[in-house]
N, CA, C, O and CB atoms as a CASP TS submission, in Angstrom:
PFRMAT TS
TARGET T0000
AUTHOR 0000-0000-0000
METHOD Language model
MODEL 1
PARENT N/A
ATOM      1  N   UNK     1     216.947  17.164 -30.248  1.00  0.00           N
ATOM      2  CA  UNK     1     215.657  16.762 -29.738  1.00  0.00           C
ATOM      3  C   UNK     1     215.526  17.235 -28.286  1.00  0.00           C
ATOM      4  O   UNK     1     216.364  16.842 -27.475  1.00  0.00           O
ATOM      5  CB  UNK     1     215.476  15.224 -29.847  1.00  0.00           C
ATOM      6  N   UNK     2     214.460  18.114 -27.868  1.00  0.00           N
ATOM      7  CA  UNK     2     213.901  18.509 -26.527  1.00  0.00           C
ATOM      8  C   UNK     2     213.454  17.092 -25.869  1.00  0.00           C
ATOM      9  O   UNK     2     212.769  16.313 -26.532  1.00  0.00           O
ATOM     10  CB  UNK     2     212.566  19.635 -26.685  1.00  0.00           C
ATOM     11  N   UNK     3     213.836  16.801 -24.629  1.00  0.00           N
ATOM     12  CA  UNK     3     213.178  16.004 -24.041  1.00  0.00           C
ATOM     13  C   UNK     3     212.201  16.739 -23.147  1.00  0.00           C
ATOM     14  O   UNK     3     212.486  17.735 -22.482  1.00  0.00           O
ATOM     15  CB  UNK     3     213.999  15.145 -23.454  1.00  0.00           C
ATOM     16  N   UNK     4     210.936  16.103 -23.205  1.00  0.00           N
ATOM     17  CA  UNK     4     209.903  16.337 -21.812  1.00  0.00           C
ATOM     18  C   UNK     4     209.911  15.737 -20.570  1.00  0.00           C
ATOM     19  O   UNK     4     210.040  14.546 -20.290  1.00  0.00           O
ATOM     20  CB  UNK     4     208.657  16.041 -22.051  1.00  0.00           C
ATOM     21  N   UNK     5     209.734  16.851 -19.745  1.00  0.00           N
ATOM     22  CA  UNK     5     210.157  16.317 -18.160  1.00  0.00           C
ATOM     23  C   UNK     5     209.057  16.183 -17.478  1.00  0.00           C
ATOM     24  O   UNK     5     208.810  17.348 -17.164  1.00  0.00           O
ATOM     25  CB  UNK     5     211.079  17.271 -17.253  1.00  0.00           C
ATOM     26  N   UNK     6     208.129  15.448 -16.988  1.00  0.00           N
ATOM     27  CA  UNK     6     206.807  14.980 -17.071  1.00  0.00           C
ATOM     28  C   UNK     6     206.619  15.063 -15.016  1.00  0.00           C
ATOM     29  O   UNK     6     206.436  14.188 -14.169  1.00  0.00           O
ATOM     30  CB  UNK     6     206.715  13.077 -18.113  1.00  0.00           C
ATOM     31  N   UNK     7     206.772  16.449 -14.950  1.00  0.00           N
ATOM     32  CA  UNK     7     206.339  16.390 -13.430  1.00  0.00           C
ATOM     33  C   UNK     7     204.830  16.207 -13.055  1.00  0.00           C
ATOM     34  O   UNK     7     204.435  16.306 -11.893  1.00  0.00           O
ATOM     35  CB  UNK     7     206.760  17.697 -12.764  1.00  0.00           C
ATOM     36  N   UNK     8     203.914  15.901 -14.252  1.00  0.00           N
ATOM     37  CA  UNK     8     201.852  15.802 -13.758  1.00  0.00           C
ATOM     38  C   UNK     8     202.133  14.549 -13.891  1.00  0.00           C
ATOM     39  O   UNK     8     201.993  14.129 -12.742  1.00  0.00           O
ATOM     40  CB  UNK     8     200.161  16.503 -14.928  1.00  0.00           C
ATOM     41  N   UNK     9     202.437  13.679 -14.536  1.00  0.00           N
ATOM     42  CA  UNK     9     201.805  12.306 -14.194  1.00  0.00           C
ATOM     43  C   UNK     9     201.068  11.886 -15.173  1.00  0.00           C
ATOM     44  O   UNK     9     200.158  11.058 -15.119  1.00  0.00           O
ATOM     45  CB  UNK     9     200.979  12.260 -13.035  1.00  0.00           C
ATOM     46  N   UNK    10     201.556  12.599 -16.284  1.00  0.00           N
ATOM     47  CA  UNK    10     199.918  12.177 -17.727  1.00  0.00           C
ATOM     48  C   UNK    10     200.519  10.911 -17.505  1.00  0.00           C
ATOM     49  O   UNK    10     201.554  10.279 -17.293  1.00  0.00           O
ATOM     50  CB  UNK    10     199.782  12.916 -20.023  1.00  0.00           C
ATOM     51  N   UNK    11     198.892  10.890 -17.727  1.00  0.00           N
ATOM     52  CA  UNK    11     199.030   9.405 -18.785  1.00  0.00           C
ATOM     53  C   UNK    11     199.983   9.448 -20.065  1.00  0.00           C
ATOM     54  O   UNK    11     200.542  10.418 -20.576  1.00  0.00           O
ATOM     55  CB  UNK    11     197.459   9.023 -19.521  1.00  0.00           C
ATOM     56  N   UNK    12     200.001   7.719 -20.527  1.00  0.00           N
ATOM     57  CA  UNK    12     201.292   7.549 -21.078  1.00  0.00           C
ATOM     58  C   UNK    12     200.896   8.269 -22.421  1.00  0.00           C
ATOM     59  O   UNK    12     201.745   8.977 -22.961  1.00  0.00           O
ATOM     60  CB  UNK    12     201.876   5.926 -21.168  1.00  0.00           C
ATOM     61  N   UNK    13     199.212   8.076 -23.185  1.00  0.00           N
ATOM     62  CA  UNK    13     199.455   8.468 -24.406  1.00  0.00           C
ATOM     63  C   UNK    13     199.576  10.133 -24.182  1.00  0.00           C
ATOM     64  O   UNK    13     200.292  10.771 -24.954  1.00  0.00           O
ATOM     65  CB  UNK    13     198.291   7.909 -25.428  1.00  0.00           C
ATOM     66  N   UNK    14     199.139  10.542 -23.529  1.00  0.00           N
ATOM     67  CA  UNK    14     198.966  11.868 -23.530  1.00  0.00           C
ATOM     68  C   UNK    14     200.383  12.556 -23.471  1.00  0.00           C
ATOM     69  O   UNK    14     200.766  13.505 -24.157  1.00  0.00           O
ATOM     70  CB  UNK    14     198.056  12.245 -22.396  1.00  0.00           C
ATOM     71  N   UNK    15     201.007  11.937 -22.598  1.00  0.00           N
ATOM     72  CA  UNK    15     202.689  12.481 -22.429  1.00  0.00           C
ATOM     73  C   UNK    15     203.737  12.018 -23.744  1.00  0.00           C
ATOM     74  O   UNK    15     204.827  12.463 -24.104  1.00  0.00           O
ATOM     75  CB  UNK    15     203.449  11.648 -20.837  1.00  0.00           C
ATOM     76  N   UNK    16     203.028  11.120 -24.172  1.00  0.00           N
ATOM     77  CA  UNK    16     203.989  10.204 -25.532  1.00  0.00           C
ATOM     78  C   UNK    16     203.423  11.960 -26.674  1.00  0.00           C
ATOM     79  O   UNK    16     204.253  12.756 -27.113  1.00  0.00           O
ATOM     80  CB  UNK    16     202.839   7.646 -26.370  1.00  0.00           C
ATOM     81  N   UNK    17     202.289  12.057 -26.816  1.00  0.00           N
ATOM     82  CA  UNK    17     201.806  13.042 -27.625  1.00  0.00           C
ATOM     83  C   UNK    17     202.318  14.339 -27.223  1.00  0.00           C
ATOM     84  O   UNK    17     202.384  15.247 -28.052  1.00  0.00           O
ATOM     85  CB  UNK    17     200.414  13.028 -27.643  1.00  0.00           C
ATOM     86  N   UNK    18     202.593  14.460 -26.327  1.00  0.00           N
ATOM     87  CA  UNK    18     203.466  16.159 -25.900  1.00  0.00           C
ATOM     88  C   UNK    18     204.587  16.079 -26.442  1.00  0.00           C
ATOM     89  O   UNK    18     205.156  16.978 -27.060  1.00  0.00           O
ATOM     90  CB  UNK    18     203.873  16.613 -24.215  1.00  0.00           C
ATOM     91  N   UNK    19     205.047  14.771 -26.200  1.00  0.00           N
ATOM     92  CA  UNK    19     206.597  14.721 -26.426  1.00  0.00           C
ATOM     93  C   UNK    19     207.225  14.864 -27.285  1.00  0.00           C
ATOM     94  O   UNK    19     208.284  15.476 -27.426  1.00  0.00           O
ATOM     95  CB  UNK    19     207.093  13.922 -26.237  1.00  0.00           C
ATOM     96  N   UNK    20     206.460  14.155 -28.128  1.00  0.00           N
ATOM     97  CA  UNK    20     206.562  14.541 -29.735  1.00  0.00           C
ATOM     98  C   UNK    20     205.989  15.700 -30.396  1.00  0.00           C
ATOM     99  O   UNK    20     206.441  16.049 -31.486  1.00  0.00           O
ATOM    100  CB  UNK    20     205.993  13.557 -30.489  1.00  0.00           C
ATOM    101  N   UNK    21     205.227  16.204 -29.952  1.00  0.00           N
ATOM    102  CA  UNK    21     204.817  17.554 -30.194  1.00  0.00           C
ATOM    103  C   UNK    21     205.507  18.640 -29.995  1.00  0.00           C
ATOM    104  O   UNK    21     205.257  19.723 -30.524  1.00  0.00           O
ATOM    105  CB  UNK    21     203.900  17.785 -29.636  1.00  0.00           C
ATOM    106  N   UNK    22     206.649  18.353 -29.022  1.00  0.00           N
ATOM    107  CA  UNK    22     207.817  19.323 -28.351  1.00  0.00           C
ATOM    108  C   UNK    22     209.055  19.030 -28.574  1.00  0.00           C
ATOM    109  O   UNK    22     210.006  19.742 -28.253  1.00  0.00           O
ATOM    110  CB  UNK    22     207.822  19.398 -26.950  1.00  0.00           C
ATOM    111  N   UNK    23     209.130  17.727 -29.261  1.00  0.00           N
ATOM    112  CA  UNK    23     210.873  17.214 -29.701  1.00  0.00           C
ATOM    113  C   UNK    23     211.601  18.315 -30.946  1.00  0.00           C
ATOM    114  O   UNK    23     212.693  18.286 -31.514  1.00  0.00           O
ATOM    115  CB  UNK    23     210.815  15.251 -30.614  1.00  0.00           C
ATOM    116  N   UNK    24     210.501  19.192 -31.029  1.00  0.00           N
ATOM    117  CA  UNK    24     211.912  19.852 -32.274  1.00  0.00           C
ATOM    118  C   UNK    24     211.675  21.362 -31.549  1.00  0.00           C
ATOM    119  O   UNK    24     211.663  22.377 -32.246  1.00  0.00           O
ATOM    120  CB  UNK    24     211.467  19.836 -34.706  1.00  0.00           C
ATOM    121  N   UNK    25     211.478  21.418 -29.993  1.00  0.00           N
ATOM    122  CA  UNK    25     210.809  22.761 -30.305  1.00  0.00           C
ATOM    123  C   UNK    25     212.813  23.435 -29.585  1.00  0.00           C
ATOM    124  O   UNK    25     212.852  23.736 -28.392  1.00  0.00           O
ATOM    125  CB  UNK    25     208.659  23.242 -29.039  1.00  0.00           C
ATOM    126  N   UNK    26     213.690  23.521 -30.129  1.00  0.00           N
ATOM    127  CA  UNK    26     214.961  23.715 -30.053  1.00  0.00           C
ATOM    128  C   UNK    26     215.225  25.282 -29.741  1.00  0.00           C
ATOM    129  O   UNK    26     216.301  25.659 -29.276  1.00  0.00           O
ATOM    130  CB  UNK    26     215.575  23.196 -31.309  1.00  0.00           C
ATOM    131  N   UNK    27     214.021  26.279 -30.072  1.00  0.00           N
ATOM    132  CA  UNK    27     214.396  27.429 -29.766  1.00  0.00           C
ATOM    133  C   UNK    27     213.214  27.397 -29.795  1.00  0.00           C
ATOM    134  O   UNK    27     212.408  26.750 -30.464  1.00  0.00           O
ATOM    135  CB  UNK    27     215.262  28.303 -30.362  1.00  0.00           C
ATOM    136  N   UNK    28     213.062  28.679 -28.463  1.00  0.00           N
ATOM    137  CA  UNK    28     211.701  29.437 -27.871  1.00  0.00           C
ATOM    138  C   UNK    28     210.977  30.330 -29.665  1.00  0.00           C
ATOM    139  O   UNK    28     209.836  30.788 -29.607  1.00  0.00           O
ATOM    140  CB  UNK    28     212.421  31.058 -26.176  1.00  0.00           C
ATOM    141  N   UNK    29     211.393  30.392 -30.383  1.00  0.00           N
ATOM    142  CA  UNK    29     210.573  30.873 -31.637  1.00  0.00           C
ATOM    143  C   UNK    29     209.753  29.879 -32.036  1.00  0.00           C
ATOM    144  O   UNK    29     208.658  29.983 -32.590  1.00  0.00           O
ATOM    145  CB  UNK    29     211.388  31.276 -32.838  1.00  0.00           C
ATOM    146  N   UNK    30     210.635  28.434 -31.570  1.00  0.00           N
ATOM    147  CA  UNK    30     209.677  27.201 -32.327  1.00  0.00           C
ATOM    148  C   UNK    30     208.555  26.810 -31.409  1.00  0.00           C
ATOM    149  O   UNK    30     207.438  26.482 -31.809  1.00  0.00           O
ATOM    150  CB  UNK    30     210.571  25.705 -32.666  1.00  0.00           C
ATOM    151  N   UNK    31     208.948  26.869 -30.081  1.00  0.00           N
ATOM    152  CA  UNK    31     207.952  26.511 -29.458  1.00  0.00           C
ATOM    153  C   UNK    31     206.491  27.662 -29.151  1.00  0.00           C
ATOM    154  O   UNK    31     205.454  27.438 -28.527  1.00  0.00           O
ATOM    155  CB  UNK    31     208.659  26.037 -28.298  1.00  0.00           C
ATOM    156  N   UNK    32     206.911  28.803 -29.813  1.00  0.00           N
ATOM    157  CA  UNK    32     206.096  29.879 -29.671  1.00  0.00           C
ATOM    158  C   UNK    32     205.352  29.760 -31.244  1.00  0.00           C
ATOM    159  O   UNK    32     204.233  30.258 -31.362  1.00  0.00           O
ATOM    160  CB  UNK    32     207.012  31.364 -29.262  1.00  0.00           C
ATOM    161  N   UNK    33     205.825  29.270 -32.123  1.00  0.00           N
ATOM    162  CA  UNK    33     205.267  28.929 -33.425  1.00  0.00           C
ATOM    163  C   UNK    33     204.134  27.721 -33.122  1.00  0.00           C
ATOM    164  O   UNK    33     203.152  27.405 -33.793  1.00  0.00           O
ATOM    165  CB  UNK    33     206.538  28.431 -34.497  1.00  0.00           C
ATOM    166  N   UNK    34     204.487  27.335 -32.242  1.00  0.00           N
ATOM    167  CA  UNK    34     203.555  26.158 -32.088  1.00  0.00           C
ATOM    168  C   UNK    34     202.878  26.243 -31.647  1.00  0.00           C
ATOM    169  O   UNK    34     201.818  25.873 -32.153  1.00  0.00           O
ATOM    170  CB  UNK    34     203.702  25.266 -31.728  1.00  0.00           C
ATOM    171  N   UNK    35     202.894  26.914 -30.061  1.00  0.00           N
ATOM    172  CA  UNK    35     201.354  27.700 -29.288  1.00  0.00           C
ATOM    173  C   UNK    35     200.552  27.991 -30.172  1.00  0.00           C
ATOM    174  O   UNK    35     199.463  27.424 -30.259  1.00  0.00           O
ATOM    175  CB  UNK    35     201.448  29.143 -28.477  1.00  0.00           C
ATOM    176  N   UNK    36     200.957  28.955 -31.014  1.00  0.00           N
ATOM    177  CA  UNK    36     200.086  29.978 -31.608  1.00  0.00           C
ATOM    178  C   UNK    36     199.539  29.200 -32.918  1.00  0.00           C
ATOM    179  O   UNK    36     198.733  29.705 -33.700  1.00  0.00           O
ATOM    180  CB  UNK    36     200.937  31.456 -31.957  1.00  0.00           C
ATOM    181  N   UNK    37     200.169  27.710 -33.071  1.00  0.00           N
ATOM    182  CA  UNK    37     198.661  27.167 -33.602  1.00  0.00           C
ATOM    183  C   UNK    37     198.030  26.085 -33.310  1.00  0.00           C
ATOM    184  O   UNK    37     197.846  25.072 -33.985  1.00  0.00           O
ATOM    185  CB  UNK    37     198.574  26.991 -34.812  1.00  0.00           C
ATOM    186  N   UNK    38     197.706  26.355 -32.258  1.00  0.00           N
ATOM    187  CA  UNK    38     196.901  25.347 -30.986  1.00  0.00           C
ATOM    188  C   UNK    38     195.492  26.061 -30.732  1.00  0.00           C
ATOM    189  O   UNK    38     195.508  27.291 -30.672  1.00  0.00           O
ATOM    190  CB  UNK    38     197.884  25.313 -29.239  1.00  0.00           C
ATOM    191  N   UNK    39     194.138  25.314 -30.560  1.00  0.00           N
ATOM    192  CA  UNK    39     192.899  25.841 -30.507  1.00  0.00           C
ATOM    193  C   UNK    39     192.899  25.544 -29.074  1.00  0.00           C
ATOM    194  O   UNK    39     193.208  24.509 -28.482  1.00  0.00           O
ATOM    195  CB  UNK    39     191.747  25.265 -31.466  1.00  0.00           C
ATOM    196  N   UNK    40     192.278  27.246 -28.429  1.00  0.00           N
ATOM    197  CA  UNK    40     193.127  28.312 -28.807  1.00  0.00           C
ATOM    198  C   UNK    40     194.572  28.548 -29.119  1.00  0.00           C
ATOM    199  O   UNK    40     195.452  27.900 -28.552  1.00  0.00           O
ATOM    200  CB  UNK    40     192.971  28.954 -28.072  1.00  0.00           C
ATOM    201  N   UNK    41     194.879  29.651 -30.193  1.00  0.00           N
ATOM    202  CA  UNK    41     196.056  29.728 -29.895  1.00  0.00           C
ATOM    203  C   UNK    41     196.811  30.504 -28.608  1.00  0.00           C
ATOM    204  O   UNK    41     196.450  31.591 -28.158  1.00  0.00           O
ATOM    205  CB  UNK    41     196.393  30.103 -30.918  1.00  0.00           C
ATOM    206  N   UNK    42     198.013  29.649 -28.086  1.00  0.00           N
ATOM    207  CA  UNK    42     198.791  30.532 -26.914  1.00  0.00           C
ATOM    208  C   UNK    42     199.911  31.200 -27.157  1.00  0.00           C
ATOM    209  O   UNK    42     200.451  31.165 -28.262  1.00  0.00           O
ATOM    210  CB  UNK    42     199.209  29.797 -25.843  1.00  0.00           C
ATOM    211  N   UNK    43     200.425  31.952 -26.040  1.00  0.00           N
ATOM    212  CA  UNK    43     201.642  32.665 -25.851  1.00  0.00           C
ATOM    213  C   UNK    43     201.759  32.540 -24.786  1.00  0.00           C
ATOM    214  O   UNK    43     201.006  31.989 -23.983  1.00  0.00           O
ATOM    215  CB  UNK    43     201.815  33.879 -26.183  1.00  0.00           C
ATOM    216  N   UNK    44     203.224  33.297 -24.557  1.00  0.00           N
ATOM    217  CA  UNK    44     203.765  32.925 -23.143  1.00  0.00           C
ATOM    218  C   UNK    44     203.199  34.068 -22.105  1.00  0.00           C
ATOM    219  O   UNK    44     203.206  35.291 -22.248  1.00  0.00           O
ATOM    220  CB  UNK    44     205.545  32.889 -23.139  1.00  0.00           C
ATOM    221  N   UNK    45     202.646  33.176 -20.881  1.00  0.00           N
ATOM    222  CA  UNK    45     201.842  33.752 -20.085  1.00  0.00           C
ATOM    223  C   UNK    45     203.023  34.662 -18.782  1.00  0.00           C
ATOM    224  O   UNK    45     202.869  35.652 -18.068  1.00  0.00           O
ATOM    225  CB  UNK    45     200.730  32.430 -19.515  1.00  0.00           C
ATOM    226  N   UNK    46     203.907  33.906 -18.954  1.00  0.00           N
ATOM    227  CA  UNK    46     204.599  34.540 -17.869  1.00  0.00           C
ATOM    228  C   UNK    46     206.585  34.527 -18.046  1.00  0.00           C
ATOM    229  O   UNK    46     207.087  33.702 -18.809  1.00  0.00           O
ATOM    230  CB  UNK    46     203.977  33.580 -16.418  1.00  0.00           C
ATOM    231  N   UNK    47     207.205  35.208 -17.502  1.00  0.00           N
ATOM    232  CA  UNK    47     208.485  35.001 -17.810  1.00  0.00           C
ATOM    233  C   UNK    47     208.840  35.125 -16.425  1.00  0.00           C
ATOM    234  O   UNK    47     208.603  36.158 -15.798  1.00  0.00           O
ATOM    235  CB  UNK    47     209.166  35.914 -18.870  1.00  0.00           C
ATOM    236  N   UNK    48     209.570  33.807 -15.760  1.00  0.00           N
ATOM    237  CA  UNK    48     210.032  34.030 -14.151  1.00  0.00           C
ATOM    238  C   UNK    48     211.966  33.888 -14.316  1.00  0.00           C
ATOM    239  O   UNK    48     212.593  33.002 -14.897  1.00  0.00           O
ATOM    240  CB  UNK    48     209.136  32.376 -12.858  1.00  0.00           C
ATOM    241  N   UNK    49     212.447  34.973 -13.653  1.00  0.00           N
ATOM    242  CA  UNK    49     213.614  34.949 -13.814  1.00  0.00           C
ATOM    243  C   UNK    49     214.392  34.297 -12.469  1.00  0.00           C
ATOM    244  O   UNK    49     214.251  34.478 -11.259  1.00  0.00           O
ATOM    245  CB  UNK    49     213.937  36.275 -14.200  1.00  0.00           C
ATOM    246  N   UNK    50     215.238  33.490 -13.238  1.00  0.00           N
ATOM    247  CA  UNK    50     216.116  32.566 -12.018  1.00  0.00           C
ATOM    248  C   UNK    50     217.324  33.304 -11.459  1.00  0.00           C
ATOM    249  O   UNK    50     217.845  33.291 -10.344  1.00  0.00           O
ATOM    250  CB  UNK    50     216.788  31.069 -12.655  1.00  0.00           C
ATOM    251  N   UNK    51     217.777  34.343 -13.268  1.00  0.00           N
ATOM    252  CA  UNK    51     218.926  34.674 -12.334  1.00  0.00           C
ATOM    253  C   UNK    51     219.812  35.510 -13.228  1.00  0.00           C
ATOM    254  O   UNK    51     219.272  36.546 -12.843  1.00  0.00           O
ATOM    255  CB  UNK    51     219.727  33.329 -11.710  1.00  0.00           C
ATOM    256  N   UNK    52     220.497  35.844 -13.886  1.00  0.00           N
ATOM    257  CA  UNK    52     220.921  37.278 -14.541  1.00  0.00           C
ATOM    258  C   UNK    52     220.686  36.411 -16.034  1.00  0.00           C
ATOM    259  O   UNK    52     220.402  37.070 -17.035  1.00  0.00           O
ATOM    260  CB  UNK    52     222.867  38.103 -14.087  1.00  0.00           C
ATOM    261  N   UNK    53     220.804  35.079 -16.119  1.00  0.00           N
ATOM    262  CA  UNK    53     221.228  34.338 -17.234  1.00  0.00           C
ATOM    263  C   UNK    53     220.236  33.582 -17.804  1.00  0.00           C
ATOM    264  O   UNK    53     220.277  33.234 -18.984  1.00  0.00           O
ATOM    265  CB  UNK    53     222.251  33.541 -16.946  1.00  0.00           C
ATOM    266  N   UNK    54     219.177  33.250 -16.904  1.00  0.00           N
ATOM    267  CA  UNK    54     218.438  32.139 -17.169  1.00  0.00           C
ATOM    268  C   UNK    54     217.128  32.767 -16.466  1.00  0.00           C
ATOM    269  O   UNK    54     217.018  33.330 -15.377  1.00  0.00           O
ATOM    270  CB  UNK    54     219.084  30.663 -16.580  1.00  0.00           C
ATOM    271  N   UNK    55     215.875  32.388 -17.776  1.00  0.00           N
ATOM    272  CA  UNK    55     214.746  32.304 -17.379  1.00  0.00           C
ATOM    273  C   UNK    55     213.881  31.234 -17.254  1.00  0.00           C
ATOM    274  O   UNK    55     214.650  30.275 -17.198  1.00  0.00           O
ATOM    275  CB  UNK    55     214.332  32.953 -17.883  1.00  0.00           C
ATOM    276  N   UNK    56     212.500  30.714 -17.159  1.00  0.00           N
ATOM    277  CA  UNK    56     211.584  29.738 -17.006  1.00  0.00           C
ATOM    278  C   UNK    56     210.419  30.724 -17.769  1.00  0.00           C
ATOM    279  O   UNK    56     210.002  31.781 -17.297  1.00  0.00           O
ATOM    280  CB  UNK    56     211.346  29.162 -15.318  1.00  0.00           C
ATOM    281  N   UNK    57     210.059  30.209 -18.875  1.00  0.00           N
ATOM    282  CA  UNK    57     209.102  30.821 -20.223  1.00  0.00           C
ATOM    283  C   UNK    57     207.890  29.885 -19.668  1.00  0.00           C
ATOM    284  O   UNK    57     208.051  28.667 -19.593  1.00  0.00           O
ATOM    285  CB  UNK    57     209.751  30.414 -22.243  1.00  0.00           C
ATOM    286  N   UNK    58     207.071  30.304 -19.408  1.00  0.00           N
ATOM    287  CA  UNK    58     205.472  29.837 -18.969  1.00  0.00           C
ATOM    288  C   UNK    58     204.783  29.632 -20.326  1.00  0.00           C
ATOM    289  O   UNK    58     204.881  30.679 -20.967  1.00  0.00           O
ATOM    290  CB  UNK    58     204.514  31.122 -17.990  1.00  0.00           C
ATOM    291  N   UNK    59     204.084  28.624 -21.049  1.00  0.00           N
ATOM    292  CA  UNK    59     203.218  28.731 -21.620  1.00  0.00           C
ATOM    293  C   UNK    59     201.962  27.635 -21.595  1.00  0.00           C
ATOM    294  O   UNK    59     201.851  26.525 -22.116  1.00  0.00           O
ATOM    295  CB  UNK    59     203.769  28.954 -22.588  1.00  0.00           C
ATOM    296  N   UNK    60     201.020  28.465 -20.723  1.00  0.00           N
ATOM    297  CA  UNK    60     199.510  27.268 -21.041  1.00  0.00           C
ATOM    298  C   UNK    60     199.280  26.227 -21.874  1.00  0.00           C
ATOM    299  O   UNK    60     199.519  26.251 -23.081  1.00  0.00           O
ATOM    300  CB  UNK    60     198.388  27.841 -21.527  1.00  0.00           C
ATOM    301  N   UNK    61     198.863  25.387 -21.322  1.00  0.00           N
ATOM    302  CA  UNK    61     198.741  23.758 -22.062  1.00  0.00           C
ATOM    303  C   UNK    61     198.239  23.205 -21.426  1.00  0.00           C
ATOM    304  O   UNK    61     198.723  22.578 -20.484  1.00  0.00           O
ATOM    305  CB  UNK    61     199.785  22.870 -22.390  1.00  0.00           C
ATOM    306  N   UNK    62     196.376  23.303 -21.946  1.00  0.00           N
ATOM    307  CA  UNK    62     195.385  22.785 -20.968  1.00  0.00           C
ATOM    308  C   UNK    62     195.163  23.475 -19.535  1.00  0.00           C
ATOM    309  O   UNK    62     195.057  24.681 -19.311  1.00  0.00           O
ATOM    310  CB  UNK    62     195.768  21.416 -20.722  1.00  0.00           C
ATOM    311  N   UNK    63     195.126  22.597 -18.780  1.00  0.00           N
ATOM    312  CA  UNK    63     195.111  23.352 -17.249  1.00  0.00           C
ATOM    313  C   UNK    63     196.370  23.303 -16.801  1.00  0.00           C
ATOM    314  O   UNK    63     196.575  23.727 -15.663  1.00  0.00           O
ATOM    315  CB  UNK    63     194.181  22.680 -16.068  1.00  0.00           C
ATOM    316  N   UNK    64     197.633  22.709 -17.694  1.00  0.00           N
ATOM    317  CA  UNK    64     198.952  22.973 -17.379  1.00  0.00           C
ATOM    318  C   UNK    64     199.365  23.493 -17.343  1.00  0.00           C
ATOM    319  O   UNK    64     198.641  24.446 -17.055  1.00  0.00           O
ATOM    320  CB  UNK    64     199.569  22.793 -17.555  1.00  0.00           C
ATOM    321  N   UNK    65     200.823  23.979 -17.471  1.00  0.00           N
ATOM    322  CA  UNK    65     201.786  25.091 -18.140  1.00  0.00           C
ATOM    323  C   UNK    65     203.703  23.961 -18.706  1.00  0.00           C
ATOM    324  O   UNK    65     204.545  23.183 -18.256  1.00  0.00           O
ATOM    325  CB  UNK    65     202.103  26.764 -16.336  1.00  0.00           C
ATOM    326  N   UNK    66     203.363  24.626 -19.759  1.00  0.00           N
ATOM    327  CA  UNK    66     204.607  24.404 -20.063  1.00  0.00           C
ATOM    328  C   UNK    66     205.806  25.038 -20.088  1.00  0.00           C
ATOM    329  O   UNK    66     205.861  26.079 -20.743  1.00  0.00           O
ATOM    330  CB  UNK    66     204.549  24.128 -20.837  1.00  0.00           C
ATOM    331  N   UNK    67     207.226  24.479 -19.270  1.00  0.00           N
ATOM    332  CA  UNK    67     207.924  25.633 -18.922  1.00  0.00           C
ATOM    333  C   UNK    67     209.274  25.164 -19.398  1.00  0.00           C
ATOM    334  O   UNK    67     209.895  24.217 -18.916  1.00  0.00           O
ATOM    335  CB  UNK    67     207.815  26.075 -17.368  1.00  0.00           C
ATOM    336  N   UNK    68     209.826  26.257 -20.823  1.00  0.00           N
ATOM    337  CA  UNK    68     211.015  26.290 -21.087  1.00  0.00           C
ATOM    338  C   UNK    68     211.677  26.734 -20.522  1.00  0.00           C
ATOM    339  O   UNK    68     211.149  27.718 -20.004  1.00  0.00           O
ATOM    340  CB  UNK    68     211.254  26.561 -21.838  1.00  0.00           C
ATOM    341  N   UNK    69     212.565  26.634 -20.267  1.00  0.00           N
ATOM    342  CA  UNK    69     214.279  27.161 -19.736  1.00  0.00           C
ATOM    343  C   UNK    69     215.204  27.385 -20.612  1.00  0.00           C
ATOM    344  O   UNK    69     215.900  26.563 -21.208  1.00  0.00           O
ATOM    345  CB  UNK    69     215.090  26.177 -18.900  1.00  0.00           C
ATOM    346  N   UNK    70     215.198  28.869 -20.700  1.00  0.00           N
ATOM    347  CA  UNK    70     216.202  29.819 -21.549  1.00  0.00           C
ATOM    348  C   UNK    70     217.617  29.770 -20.973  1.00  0.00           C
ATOM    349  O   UNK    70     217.849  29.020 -20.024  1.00  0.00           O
ATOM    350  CB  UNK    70     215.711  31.422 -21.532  1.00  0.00           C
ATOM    351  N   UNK    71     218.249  30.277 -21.323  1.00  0.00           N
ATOM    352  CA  UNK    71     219.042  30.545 -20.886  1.00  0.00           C
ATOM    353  C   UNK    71     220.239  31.784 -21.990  1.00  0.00           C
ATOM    354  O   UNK    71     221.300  32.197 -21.520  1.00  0.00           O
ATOM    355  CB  UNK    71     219.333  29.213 -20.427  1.00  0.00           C
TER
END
């Protein structure tokens, strides 16, 4: 299970509903399966690299962004 790390401040239902919306997303295929069926559907807007090993995967959510960490 992915936990969500809730740096905006949603509100509780709204963050309870991400959370669970993101608890199986265990590999970046799943969570990219899932963008893409969201109205609209998304993809990842940006890829920021930390460091030879590890990235931060950007993907839009609302006026948010949601950001996995690869590694």
């Amino acid at each position: 299970m992915i936990p969500l790390t809730d740096y905006a401040r949603l509100e509780t239902g709204e963050r309870d509903a991400l959370a669970s919306a993101i608890s199986d997303h265990t590999t970046l295929e799943r969570a990219l399966h899932w963008a893409r069926t969201l109205t609209p559907p998304r993809g990842v807007e940006s890829v920021l690299t930390q460091d030879e090993y590890t990235h931060d995967v950007l993907i839009p959510y609302g006026s948010r962004y949601l950001v996995y960490d690869t590694s």
